[in-house]
Steps between C-alpha positions, in 0.01 A plus 500: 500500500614793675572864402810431552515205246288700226756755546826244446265399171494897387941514592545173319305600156721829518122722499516794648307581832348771380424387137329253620108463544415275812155468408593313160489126546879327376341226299835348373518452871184376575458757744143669539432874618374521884137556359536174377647317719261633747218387299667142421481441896208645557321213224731236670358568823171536376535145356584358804233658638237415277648111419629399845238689730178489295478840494260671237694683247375862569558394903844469399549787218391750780757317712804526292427905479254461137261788505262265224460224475461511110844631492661226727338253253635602198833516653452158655425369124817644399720371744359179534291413212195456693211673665506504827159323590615223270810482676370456817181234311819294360703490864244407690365198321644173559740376270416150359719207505617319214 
């Protein structure tokens, strides 16, 4: 979405421009603040990374712009109720037929 867009949402709901706080997420909207957005794609990416490249999960915490790796996990739990070097244990083993 756009500036342009999140500005139509701010004209529609009748707020303001300059009562309103850009940094607070619109939850009714399901809308997230840029810092979280940011970090939402960053843990997508380093998903990818970690179940569709192998990649170790500290390879790919530095990658997505993590400073620690101790941070990225806990955030990785969060998002995606799992630690990343279980993640990546789970993808790679081969699923069993039944």
């Amino acid at each position: 979405m756009g500036a342009g867009a999140f500005t139509s949402l701010i004209d529609i709901e009748g707020i303001h421009h300059d009562e309103f706080n850009y940094a607070e997420p619109l939850p009714a909207a399901g809308l997230f603040t840029p810092l979280q957005f940011q970090k939402q794609l960053r843990l997508i990416e380093a998903r990818r990374l970690i179940v569709s490249e192998g990649r170790s999960s500290s390879s790919a915490a530095f990658e997505v712009g993590y400073e620690g790796a101790s941070h990225f996990a806990r955030d990785y739990l969060r998002m995606f109720g799992i630690l990343p070097g279980k993640d990546r244990l789970e993808t790679s083993r081969p699923r069993r037929q039944g």
